[in-house]
C-alpha positions in Angstrom: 10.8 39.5 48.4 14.4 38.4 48.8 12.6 34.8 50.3 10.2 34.4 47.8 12.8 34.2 44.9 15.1 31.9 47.1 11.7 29.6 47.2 10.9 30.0 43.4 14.8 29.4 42.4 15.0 26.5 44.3 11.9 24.6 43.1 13.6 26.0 39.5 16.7 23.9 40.1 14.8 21.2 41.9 12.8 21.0 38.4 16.3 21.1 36.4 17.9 18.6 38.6 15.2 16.0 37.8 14.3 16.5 34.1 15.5 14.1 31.9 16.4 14.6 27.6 15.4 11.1 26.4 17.4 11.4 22.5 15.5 8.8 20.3 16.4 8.3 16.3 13.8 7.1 14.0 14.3 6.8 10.2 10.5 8.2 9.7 10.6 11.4 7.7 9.0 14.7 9.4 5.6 15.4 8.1 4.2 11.1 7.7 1.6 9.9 10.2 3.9 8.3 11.9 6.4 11.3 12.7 3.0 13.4 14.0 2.1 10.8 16.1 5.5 10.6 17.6 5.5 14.3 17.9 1.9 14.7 19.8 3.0 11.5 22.0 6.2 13.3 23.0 4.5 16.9 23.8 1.6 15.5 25.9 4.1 13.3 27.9 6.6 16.4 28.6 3.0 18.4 29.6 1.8 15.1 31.9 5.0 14.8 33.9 5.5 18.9 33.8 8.4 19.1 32.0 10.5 16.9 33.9 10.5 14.3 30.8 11.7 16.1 27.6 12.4 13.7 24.3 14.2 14.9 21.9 13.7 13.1 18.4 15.8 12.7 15.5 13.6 12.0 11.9 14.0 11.1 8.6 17.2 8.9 9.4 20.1 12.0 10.5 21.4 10.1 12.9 22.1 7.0 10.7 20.3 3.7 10.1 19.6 1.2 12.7 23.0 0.2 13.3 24.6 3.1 13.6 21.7 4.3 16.3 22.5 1.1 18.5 26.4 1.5 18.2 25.4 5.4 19.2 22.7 4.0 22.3 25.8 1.5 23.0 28.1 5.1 23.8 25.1 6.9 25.2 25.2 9.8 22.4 21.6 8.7 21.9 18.7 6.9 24.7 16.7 4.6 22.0 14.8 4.7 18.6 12.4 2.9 16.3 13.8 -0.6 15.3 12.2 -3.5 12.9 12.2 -7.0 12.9 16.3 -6.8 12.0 17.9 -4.8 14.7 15.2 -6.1 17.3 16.3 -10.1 16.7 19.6 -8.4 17.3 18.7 -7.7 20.6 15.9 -10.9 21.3 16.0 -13.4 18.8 12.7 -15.2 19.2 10.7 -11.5 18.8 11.1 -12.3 15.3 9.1 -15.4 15.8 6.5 -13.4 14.1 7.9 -12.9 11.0 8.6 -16.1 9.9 8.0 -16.4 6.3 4.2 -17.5 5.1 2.7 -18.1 8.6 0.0 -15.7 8.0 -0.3 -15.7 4.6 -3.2 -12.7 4.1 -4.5 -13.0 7.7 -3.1 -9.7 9.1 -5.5 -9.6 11.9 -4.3 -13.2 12.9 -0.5 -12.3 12.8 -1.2 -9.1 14.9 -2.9 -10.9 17.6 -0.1 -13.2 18.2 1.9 -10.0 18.4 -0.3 -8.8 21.4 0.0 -12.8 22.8 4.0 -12.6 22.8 4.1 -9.1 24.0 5.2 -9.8 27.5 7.6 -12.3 26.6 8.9 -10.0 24.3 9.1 -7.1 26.8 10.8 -9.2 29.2 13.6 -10.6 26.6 14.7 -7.4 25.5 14.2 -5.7 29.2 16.9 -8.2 29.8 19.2 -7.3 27.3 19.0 -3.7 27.9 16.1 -2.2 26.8 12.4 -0.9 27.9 9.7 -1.1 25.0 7.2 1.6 25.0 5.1 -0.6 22.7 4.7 -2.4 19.0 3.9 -1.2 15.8 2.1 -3.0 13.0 4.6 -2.7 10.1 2.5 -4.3 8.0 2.2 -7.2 5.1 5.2 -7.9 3.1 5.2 -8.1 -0.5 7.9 -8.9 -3.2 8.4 -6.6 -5.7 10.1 -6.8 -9.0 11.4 -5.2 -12.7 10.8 -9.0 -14.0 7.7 -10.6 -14.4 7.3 -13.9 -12.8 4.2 -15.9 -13.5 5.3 -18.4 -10.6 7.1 -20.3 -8.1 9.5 -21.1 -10.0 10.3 -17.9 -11.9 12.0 -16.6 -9.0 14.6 -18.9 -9.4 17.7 -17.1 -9.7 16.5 -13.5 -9.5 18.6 -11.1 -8.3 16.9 -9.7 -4.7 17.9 -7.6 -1.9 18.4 -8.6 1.4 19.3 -6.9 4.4 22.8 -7.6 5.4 22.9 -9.7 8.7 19.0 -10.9 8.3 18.8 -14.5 9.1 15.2 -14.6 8.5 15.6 -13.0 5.0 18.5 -15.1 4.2 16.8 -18.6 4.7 13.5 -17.3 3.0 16.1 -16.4 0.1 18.2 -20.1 0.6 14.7 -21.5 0.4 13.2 -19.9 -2.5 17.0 -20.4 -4.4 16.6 -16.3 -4.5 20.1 -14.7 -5.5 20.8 -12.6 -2.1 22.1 -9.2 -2.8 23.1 -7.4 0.4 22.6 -3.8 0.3 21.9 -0.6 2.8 18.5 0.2 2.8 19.1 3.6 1.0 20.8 1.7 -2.2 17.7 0.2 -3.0 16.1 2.5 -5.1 19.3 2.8 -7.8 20.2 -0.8 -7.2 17.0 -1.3 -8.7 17.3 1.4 -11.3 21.0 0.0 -12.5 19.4 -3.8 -12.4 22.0 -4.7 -9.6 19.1 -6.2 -7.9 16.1 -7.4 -9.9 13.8 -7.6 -6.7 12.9 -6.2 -3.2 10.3 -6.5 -0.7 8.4 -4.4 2.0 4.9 -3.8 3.2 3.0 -1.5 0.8 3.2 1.9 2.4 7.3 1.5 2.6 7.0 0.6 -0.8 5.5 3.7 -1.9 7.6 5.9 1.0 10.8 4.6 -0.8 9.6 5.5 -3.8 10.5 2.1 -5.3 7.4 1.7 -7.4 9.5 4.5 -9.4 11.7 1.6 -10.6 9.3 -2.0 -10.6 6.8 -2.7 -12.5 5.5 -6.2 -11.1 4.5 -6.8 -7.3 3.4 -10.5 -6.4 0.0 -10.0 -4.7 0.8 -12.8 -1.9 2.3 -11.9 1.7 5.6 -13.7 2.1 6.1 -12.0 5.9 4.5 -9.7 8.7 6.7 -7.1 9.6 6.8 -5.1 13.1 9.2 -2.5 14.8 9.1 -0.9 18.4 9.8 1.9 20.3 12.7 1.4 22.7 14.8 3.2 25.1 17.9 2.0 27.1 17.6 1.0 30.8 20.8 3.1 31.3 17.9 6.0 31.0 14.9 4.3 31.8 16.1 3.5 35.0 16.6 6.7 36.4 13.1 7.9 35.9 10.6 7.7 38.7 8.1 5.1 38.7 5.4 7.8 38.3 7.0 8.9 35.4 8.1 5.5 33.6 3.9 4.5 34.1 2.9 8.4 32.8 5.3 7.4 29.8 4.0 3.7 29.1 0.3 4.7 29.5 0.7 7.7 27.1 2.7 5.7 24.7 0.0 3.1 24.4 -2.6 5.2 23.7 -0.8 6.7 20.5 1.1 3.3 18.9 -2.6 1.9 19.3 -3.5 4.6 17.5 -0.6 4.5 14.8 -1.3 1.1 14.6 -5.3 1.7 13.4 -3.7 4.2 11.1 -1.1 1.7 9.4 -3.8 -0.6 8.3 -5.5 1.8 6.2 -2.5 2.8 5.0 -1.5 0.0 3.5 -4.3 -1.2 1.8 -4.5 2.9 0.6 -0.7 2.5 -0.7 -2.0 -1.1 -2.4 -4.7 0.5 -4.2 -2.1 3.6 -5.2 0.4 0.7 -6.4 -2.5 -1.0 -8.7 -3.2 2.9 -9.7 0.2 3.6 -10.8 0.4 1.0 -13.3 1.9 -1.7 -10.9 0.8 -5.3 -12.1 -0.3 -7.0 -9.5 0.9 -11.2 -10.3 -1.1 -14.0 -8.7 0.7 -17.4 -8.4 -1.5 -20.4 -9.7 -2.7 -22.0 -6.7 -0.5 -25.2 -6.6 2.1 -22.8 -5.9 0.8 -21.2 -3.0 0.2 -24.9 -1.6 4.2 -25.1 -1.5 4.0 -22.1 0.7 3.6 -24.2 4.1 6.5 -26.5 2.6 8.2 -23.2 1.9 7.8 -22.5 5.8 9.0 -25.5 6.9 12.2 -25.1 5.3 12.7 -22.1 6.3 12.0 -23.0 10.1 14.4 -25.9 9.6 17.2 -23.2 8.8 16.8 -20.7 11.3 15.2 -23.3 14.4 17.4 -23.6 16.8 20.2 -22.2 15.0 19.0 -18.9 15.2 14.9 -18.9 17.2 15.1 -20.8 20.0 12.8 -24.5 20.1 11.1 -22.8 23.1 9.9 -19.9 21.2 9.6 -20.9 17.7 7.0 -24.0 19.9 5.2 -21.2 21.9 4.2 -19.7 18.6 2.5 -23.1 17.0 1.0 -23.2 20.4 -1.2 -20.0 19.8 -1.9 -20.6 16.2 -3.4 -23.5 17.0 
């Protein structure tokens, strides 16, 4: 009896000794499609590799925004989160290749399958600067929306927008567009936009209405300016001390659900378009020798941000595909 136990103890601290609590932060609330899915691909992963990979998840944005999650990865408080375009071109630059203003105009399809193109390049950039992707979400379409109405082009002139502080990409789409940059954290928006501090925002549809900023706009310009896209990362510091049986258990599970996720987020969006149109949001079209400029609009906007911030390489791998 005495031998049995010793046997069963020791395989118990065998199994302790070789678990490992993944911490990731994400600033989805509990509850969304996106939390679930997160949830389900973390259980069935801890069941696959019997326990001996347990994550831990932090929702709805308790552990800070995106820069305080990386300063708390950098310290090892926390193993990795969900990061957009921002925070990711912090990390690899030319990921946000992608986004570049009015390259897809309305042809989501097109932008995501240059996404799946550049995935390995991507995967190898930021494997190089200290972090694994699990895999890329769709984001979605972005949209500008607004407490003004502007019947064109030229009507943004001057309006009062915010921009995340540090976004290069944002920052020459705004320089371009002779926008009035406000820089603001993400969770000023919503009174910024009440108190008229900023007069304009932009995100994809279903962040639009998660944000609840269609509580203070009244105007959304139904053109695409950008494709947006985060992903799911954890730091080598972590990733490297699970097994190779476990790190292909992880990636194979996570693709399953972000493909998933992914499927979901389109229908999403154009379900959080409709709801926009439904709650008394106008919807503004441009004339269409406006949205002619919008491949002049590009170039300009590659001219500020090529080399300087993209690399030639990448920015030229890119035309490559779309062509």
């Amino acid at each position: 009896m005495m031998k049995m136990f010793l046997i069963l103890f020791s395989c118990l601290l065998v199994t302790m000794a070789h678990a490992e609590k993944i911490k990731l932060a994400v600033l989805t609330p509990e509850g969304t499609s996106w939390s679930n899915s997160l949830a389900d691909m973390t259980k069935e992963i801890k069941s696959v590799t019997k326990g001996e990979i347990d994550f831990r998840i932090y929702y709805g944005g308790v552990a800070g925004d995106e820069s305080d999650v990386v300063r708390k990865i950098r310290v090892g408080q926390l193993h990795g989160g969900f990061f957009t375009g921002k925070t990711l071109g912090e990390f690899t630059n030319d990921l946000r290749v992608v986004e570049i203003p009015f390259t897809f105009h309305h042809d989501r399809a097109k932008a995501w399958k240059m996404v799946e193109a550049l995935t390995n390049d991507f995967s190898t950039s930021l494997r190089k600067n200290g972090f694994e992707s699990l895999g890329y979400y769709e984001i979605g379409q972005v949209y500008v929306i607004s407490t003004k109405k502007v019947n064109t082009l030229n009507e943004l002139k001057g309006i009062k927008i915010w921009s995340w502080e540090g976004d290069q990409i944002v920052k020459a789409m705004v320089d371009s567009l002779q926008l009035v940059s406000i820089p603001l954290a993400l969770p000023d928006v919503l009174s910024s936009l009440s108190t008229g501090i900023i007069e304009a925002a932009y995100a994809p549809p279903m962040g639009i209405l998660a944000l609840q900023w269609q509580t203070k706009i009244k105007y959304l310009v139904d053109y695409p300016v950008a494709f947006s896209i985060g992903a799911l990362l954890i730091s080598n510091k972590i990733w490297d001390k699970i097994s190779p049986a476990n790190q292909k258990i992880i990636k194979e599970i996570a693709s399953k659900y972000i493909k998933q996720t992914n499927a979901q987020t389109v229908l999403d969006n154009t379900e959080a378009l409709n709801a926009l149109k439904n709650s008394g949001i106008t919807f503004i079209k441009f004339p269409d020798s406006d949205i002619q400029q919008a491949d002049n609009i590009r170039k300009d906007v590659v001219k500020r941000i090529v080399p300087q911030f993209i690399s030639t390489q990448g920015y030229q791998k890119l035309e490559k595909l779309l062509k």
